[in-house]
KEPA-238049 format. One record per residue (C-alpha): residue number from 1; residue in one letter; x, y, z; chain. Coordinates in pm, whole numbers, plus 50000, padded with zeros to 5 digits. Example, Ala and Ser with C-alpha at 12.3 -4.5 7.8 and 13.67 -1.06 7.14 Angstrom:
<rs>
1/a/51230/49550/50780/A
2/s/51367/49894/50714/A
</rs>
This chain:
<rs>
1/x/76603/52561/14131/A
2/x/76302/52597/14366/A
3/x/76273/53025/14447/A
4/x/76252/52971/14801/A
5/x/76635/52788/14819/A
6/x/76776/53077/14618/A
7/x/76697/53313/14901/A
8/x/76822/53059/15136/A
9/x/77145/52896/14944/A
10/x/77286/53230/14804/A
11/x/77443/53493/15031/A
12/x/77217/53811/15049/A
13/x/77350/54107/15151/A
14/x/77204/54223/15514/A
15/x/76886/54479/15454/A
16/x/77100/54721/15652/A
17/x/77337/54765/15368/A
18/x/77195/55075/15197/A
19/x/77282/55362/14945/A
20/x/77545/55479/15215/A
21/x/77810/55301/15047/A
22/x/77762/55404/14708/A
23/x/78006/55677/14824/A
24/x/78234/55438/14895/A
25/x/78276/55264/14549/A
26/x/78540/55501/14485/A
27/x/78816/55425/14764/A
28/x/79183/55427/14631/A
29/x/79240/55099/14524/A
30/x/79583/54974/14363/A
31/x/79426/54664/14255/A
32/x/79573/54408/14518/A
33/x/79385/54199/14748/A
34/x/79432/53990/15043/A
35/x/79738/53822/15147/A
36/x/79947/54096/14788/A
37/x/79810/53870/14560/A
38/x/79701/54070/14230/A
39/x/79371/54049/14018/A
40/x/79172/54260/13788/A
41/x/78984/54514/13985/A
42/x/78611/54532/13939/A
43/x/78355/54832/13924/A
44/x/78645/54983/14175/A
45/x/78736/54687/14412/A
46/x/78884/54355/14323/A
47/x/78732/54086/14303/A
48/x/78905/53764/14476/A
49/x/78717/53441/14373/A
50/x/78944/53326/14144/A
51/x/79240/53365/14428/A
52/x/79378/53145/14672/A
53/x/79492/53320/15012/A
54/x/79767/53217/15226/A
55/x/79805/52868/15131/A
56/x/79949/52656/15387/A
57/x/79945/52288/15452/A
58/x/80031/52330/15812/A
59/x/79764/52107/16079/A
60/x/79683/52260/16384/A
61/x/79521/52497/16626/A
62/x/79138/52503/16645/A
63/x/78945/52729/16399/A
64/x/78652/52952/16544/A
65/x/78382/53029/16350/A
66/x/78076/53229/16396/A
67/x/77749/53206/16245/A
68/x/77412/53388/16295/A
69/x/77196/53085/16372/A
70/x/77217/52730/16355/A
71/x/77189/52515/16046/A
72/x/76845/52410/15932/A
73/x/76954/52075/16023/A
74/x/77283/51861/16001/A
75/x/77078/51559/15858/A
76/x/77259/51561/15538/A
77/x/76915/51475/15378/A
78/x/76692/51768/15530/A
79/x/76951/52087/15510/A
80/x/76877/52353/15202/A
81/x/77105/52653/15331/A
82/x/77430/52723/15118/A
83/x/77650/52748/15438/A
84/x/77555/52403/15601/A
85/x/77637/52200/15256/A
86/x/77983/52329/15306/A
87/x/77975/52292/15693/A
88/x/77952/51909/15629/A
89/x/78208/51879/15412/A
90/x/78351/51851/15787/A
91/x/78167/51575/15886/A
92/x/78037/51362/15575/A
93/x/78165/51286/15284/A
94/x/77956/51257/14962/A
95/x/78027/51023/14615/A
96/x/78168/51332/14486/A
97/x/78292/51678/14566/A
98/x/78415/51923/14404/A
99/x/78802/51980/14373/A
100/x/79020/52245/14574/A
101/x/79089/52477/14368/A
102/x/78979/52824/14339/A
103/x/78628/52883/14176/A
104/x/78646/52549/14025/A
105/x/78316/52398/13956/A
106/x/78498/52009/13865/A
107/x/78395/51735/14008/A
108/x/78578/51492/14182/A
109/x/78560/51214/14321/A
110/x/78534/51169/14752/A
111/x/78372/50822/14837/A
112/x/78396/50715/14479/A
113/x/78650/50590/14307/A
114/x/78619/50848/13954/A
115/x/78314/51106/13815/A
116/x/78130/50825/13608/A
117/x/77982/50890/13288/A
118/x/77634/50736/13195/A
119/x/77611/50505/12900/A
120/x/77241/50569/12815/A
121/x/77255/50960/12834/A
122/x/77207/51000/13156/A
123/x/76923/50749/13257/A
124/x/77211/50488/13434/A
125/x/77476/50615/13676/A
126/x/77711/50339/13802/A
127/x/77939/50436/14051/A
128/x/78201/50222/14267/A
129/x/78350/50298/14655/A
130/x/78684/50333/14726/A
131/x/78807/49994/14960/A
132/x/78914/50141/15313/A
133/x/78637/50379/15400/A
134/x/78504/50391/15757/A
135/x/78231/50545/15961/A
136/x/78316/50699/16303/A
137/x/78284/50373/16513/A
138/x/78503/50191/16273/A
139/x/78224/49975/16093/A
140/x/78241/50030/15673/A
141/x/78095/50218/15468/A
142/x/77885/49965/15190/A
143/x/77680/50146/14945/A
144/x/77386/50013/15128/A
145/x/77469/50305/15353/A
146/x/77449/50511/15103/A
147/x/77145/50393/14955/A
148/x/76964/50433/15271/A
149/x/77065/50769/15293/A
150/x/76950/50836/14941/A
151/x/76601/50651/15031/A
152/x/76549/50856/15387/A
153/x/76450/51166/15143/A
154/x/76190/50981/15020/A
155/x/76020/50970/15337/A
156/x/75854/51334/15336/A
157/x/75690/51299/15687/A
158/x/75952/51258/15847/A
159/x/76278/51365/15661/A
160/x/76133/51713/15497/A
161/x/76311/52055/15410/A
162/x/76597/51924/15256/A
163/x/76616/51950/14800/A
164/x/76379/51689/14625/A
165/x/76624/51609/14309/A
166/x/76651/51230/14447/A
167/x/76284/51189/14462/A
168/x/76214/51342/14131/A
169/x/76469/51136/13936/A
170/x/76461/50813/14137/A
171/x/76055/50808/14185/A
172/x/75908/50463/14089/A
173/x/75532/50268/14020/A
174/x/75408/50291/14264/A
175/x/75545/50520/14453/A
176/x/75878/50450/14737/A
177/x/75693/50575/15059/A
178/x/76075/50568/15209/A
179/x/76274/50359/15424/A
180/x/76073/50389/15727/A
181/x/75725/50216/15616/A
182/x/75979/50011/15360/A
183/x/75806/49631/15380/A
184/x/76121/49456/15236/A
185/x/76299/49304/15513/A
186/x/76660/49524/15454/A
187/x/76486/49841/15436/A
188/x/76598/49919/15089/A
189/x/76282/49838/14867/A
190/x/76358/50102/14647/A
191/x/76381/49956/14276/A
192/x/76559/50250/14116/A
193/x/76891/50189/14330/A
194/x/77074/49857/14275/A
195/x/77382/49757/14542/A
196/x/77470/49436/14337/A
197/x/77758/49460/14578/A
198/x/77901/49639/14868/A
199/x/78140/49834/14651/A
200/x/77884/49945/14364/A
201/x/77612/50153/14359/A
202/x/77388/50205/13988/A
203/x/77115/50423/13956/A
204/x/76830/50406/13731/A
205/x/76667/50715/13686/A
206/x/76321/50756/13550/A
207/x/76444/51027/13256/A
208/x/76741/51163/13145/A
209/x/76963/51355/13396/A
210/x/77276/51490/13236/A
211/x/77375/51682/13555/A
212/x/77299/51373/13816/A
213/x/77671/51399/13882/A
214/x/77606/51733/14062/A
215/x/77343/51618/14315/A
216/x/77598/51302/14395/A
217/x/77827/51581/14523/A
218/x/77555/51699/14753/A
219/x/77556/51588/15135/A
220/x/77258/51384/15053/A
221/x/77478/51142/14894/A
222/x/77657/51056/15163/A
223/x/77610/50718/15368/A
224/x/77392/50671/15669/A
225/x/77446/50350/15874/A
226/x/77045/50209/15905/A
227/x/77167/50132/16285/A
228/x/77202/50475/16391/A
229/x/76950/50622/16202/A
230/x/76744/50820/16462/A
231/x/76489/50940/16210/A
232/x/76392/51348/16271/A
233/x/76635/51326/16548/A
234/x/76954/51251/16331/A
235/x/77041/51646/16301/A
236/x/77152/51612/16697/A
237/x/77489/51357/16576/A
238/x/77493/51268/16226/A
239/x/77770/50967/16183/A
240/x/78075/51112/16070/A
241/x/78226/50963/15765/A
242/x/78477/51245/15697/A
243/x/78739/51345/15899/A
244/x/78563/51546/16184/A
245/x/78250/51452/16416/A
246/x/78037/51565/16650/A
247/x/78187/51649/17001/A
248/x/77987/51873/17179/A
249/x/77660/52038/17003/A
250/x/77426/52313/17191/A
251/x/77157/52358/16946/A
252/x/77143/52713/16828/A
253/x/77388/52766/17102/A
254/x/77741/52618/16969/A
255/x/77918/52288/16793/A
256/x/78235/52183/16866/A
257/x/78375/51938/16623/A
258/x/78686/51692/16709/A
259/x/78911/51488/16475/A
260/x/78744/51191/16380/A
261/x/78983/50901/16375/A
262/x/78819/50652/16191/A
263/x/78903/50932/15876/A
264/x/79209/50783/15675/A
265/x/79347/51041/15478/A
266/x/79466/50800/15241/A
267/x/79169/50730/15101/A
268/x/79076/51121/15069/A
269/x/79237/51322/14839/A
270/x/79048/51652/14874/A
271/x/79054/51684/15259/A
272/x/79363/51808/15413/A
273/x/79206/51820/15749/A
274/x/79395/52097/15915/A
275/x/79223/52197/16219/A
276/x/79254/51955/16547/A
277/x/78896/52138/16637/A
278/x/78659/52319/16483/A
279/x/78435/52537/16717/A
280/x/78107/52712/16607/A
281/x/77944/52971/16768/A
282/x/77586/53038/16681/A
283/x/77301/53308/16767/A
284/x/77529/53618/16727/A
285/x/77438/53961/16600/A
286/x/77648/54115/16284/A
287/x/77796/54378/16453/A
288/x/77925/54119/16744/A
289/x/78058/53912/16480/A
290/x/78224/54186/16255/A
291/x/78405/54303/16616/A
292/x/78526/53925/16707/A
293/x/78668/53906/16356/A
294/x/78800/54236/16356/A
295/x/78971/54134/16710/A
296/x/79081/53830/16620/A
297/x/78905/53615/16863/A
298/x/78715/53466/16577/A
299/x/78864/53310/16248/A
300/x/78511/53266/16000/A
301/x/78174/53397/15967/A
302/x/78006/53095/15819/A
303/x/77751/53305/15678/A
304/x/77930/53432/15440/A
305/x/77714/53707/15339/A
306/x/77952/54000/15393/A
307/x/78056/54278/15710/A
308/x/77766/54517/15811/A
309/x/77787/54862/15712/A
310/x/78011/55001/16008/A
311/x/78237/54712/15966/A
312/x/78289/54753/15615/A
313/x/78276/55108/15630/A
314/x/78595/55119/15863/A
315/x/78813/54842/15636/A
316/x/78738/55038/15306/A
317/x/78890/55332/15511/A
318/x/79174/55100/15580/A
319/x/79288/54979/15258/A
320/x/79577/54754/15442/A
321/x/79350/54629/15678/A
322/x/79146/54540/15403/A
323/x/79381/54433/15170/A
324/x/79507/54186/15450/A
325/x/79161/54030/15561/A
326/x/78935/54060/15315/A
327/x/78782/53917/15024/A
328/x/78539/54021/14743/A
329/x/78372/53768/14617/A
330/x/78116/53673/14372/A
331/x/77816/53487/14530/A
332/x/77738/53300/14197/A
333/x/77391/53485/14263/A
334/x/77241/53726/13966/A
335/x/77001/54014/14004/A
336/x/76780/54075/13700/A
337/x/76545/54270/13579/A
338/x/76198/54038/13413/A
339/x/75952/54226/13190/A
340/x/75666/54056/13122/A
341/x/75625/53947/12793/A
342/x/75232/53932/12823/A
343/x/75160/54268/12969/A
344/x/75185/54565/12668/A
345/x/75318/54741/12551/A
346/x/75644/54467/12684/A
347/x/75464/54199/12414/A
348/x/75666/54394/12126/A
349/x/76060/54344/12176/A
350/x/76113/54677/12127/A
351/x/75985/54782/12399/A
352/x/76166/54521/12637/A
353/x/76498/54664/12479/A
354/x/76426/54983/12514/A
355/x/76384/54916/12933/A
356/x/76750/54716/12876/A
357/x/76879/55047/12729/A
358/x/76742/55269/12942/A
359/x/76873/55121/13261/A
360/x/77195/55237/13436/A
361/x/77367/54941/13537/A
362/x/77624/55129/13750/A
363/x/77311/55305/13949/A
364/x/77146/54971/14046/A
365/x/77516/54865/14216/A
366/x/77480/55178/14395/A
367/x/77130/55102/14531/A
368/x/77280/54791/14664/A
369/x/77584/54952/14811/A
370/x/77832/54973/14537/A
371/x/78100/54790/14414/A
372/x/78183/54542/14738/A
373/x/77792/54466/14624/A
374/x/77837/54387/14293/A
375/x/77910/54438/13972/A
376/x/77693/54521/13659/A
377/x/77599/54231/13457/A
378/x/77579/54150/13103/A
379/x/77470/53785/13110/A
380/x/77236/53561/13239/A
381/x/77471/53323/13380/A
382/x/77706/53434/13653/A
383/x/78083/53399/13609/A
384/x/78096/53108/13843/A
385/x/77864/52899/13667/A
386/x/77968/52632/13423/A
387/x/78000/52776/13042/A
388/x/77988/53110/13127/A
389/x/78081/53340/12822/A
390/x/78154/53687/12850/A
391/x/77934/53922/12595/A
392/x/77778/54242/12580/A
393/x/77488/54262/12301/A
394/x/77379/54592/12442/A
395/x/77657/54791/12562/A
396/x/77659/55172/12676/A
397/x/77877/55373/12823/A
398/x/78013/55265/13151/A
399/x/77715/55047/13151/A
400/x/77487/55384/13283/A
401/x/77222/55340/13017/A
402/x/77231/55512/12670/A
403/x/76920/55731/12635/A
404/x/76946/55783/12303/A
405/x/76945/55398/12218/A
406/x/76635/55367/12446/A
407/x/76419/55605/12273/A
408/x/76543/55467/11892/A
409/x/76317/55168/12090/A
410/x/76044/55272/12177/A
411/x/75992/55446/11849/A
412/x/76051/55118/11714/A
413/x/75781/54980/11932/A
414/x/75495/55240/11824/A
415/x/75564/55457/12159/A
416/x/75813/55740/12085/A
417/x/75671/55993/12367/A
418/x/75664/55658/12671/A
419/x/75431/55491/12848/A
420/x/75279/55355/13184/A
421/x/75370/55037/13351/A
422/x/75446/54898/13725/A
423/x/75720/54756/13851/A
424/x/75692/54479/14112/A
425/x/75964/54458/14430/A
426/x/75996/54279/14783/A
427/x/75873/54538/15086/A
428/x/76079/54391/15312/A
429/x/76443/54372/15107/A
430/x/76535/54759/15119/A
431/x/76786/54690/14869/A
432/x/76576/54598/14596/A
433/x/76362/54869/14670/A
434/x/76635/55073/14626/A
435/x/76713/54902/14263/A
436/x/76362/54984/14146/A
437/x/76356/55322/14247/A
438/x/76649/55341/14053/A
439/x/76522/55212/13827/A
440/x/76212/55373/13825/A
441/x/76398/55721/13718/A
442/x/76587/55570/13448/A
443/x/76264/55478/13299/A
444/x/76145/55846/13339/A
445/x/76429/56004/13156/A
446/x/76271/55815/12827/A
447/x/75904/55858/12883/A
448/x/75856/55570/13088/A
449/x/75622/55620/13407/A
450/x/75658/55373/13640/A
451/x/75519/55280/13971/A
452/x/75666/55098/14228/A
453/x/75425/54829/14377/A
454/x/75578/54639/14706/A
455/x/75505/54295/14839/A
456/x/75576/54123/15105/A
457/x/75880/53848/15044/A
458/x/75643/53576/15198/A
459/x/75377/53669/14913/A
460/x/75626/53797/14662/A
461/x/75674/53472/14424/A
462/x/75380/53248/14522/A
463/x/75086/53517/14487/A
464/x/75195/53805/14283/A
465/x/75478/53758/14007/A
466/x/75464/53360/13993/A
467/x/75109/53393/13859/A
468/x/75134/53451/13532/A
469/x/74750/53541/13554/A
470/x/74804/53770/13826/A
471/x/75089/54002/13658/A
472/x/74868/54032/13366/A
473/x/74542/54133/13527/A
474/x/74722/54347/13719/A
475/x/75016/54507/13438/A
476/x/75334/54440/13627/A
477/x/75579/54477/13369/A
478/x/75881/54479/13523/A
479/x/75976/54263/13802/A
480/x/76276/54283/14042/A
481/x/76443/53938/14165/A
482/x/76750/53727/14075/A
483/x/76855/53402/14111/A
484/x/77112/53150/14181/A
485/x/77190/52787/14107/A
486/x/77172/52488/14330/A
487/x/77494/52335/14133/A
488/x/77708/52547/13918/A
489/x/77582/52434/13593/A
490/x/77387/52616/13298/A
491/x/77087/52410/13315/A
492/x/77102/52409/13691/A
493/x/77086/52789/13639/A
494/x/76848/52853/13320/A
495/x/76618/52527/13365/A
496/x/76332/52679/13524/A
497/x/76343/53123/13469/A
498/x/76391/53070/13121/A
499/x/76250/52743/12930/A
500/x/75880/52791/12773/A
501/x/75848/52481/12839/A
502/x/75822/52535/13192/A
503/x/75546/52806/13232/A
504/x/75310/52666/13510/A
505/x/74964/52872/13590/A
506/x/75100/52922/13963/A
507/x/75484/52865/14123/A
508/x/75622/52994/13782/A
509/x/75989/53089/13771/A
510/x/75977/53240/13396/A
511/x/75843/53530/13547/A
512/x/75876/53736/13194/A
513/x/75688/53373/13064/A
514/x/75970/53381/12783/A
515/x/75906/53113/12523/A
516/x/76125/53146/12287/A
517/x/76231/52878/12006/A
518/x/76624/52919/12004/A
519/x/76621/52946/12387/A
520/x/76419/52630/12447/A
521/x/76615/52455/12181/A
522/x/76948/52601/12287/A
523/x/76897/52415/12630/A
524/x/76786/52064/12472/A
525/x/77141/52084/12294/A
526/x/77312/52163/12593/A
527/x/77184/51912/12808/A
528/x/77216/51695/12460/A
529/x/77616/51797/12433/A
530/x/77851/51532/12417/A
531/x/78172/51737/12441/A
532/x/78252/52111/12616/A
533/x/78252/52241/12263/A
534/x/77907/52220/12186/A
535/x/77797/52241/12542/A
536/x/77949/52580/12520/A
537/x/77849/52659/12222/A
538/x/77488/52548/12310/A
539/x/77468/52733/12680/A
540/x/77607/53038/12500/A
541/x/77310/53067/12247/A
542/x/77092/53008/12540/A
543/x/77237/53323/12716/A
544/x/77240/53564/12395/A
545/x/76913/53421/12341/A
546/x/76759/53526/12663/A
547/x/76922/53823/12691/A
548/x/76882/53928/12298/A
549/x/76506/53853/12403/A
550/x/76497/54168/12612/A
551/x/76228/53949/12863/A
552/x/76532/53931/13151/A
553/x/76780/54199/13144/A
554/x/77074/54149/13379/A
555/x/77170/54365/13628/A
556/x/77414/54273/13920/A
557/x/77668/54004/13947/A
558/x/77642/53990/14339/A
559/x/77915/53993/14543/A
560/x/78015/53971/14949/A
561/x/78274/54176/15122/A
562/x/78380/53862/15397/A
563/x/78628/53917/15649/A
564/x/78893/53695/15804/A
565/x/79102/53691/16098/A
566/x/79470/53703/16050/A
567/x/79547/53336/16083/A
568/x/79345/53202/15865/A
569/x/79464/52961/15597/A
570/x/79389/52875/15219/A
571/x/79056/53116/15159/A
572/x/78928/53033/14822/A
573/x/78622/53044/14677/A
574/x/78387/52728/14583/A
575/x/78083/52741/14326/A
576/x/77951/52440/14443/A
577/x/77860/52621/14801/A
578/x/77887/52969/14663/A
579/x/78106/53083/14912/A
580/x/78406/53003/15082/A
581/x/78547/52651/15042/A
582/x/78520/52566/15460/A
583/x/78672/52233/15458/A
584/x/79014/52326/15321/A
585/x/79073/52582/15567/A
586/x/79379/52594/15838/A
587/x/79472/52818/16096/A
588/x/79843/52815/16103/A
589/x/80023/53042/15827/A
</rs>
């Protein structure tokens, strides 16, 4: 995943959100959440991603929803931000999706007819459309529309901002400059995408893609009829194949969405469609959204990135009100801790593991707020990713750090009485500066001095830690960051932070430049597994592997404290959107 979409399609907590609430980790919690359902309680508050609330099948009403700005874009081709995937669940409808079910990462099918498998391992994809399927005016859907919409990405002048995974798989010799300067009479020149028919679609990538399945549920696999294309200008009505459209759309102002009745819900077995309207209202401040929600005059914040401090303040004092309207959830988003393999003394593992000893899990959920934040980590791959395993290969008690254990390290390592190092962090994300002066006076406790050197976000990855140059002419050992997936799949997750195969000289994501043989082989036999077994099996040695390594030490599972109104219907979470799953919500209970 590129570094600049994780900030963008995981939910980060407001900077706002400081060590105030570490005091209120504690509240009295009977371990119930919204709606009386019961789950396991986490670092002090539950944690409701694996909960449905308030199910209901009831259509109805009109659902208001808030959001802090408008989407990037609503061309399904140019949008990158977490929220707006799930907003056009609404509106389009991809080849896949992923089923309604609470933090299930399965796919389904939406325009197609079943989740193909590939023959070749993973170079073909051959997928057919269901018979029945309509755009808004009533004309079909062919998967010529859906080819063009696949082939608009590759025009980069014009259709830009949106994820590149088409282009990179589906590139030819010489290059597909896109459908726009496309010399073939239909406008779909490119080779790599046969439509033998209007009902079948087969795609021949140029390697092997074992999780091509996953970008076919993203919005940039849904159709586009050529006739309305209207180039950059599509965001202002994209043609509705799902069961909403566009009504009446403000930009950065509001976006009222209508029932679109083209939509047959016979041949859609994911959308329930419950809402006659959906109304969006953009440009607001938190603490004007946390009040309409808290009123009731608003139903969503599409965000989904959790109440501001006051807001969340006053519903932990209210554990009913709380109970009743919010949830916890995890963002599928990890916070880690990367210690540069190439700047000593981290080259000796000992070293490393003394740093993952030494650090008090517990503290760096209080720097972020405490436990509506987060909760401390163990793995690499967050429990909403596919093949997660729990484990704990360095535990301590109450995950605070064990002292003792951190200096039997650094003996190890040659340096029983410490040493000097830096550790790297964002200027402008208060939170993480928080973490690493947190961290920072673990590290003394053992010996460890440690500055704390702060960069701007703009400069943070591209000209300081994703250099690998740079960190070691400079010493940064230890780097705060974290990371999230673009699909909710191992090696959509550990692809590029952890393979040594994917060290580049500048826009590096293996900060800590691990290269480590079980690691890079683990992830060849996962993407090489032909059943879950040895997928698991596979991802699982990539995690211990990683984490054994000492170069990334987890820290935070990251979570967001979201509030609802009272009418709200079937909240559950999604790991394909990492957040709340928008299109099956209702308003009538």
């Amino acid at each position: 995943m590129r570094k600049h979409s994780v900030w963008i399609r995981t939910g980060v907590f407001v900077a706002a959100v400081g060590l105030a609430l570490a005091a209120c980790g504690s509240s009295d919690d009977d371990g119930t959440t919204a709606g009386g359902s019961s789950g396991p309680a986490a670092s002090g508050l539950p944690t409701t991603t694996d909960q449905l609330l308030y199910a209901s099948d009831k259509k109805g009403g009109t659902l208001k929803a808030l959001s802090s700005g408008d989407c990037d874009s609503w061309d399904p081709a140019r949008t990158y931000y977490a929220t707006c995937w799930d907003q056009l669940r609404w509106i389009t409808r991809s080849l896949l999706t992923y089923e309604t079910k609470p933090n299930s990462a399965k796919l389904v099918p939406d325009l197609a007819t079943e989740v193909p498998t590939s023959p070749d391992g993973g170079k073909t994809w051959t997928y057919k459309l269901k018979a029945g399927i309509k755009f808004e005016d009533g004309s079909a859907i062919t998967s010529k529309d859906i080819k063009y919409g696949i082939e608009r990405f590759f025009a980069q002048d014009i259709i830009n901002g949106g994820p590149t995974f088409v282009i990179d798989s589906l590139q030819t010799d010489p290059e597909y400059p896109g459908p726009y300067k496309d010399t073939s009479p239909d406008k779909l020149g490119l080779s790599s995408v046969e439509t033998p028919d209007d009902t079948t679609l087969i795609f021949h990538l140029n390697k092997s893609f074992p999780d091509w399945n996953y970008i076919m549920a993203q919005p940039g696999a849904s159709p586009v009829p050529q006739a309305k294309d209207t180039g950059d200008k599509y965001t202002s009505h994209p043609v509705a194949s799902g069961p909403y459209k566009f009504d009446k759309y403000v930009p950065n102002q509001s976006l009222t969405l209508v029932r679109n009745d083209q939509w047959d819900q016979s041949t859609d077995e994911i959308n329930k469609a419950l809402p006659d309207k959906i109304e969006i209202t953009m440009g607001l401040e938190s603490a004007e959204i946390d009040n309409r929600l808290m009123s009731g005059d608003a139903d969503v914040f599409l965000d989904q990135t959790g109440v501001d401090i006051a807001a969340r303040n006053q519903l932990l004092a209210d554990p009913t009100l709380r109970k009743a309207r919010t949830t916890v959830d995890l963002t599928g988003f990890l916070r880690y801790l990367s210690v540069a393999t190439t700047v000593k003394p981290f080259d000796n593992v000992h070293c490393r593991l003394a740093v993952a000893y030494a650090v008090n899990k517990q503290g760096q959920v209080a720097a972020r707020g405490g436990p509506t934040a987060g909760e401390p980590a163990t793995t690499m791959l967050p429990p909403t990713v596919a093949y997660y395993q729990k484990f704990n290969l360095f535990p301590t008690p109450n995950d605070a750090g064990d002292l003792a254990k951190a200096k039997d390290e650094l003996k190890a390592c040659g340096q029983p009485n410490g040493f000097t190092t830096k550790i790297t962090a964002r200027s402008n994300r208060p939170l993480e500066v928080n973490q690493a002066t947190a961290l920072q006076a673990d590290l003394k406790k053992i010996g460890i001095t440690a500055s704390v050197e702060k960069f701007d976000s703009s400069q943070y990855f591209s000209a300081v830690i994703g250099i690998p140059k740079n960190v070691q002419e400079k010493g940064y050992g230890l780097h705060i960051t974290g990371w999230g997936p673009d699909w909710p799949s191992a090696y959509g997750f550990f692809s590029s932070i952890v393979d040594g195969r994917k060290i580049l000289p500048q826009g590096n994501s293996n900060y800590a430049e691990l290269n480590d043989p079980t690691v890079n082989s683990g992830i060849d036999e996962g993407l090489a597994a032909s059943d879950d077994g040895a997928a698991q099996a596979a991802w699982t040695k990539v995690d211990k592997g990683v984490v054994q390594s000492g170069a990334y030490v987890p820290l935070i599972y990251d979570k967001a404290m979201n509030l609802y109104s009272d009418r709200v219907t079937n909240i559950q979470f999604s790991p394909g959107y990492n957040m709340a799953n928008f299109a099956a919500m209702g308003v009538v209970r």
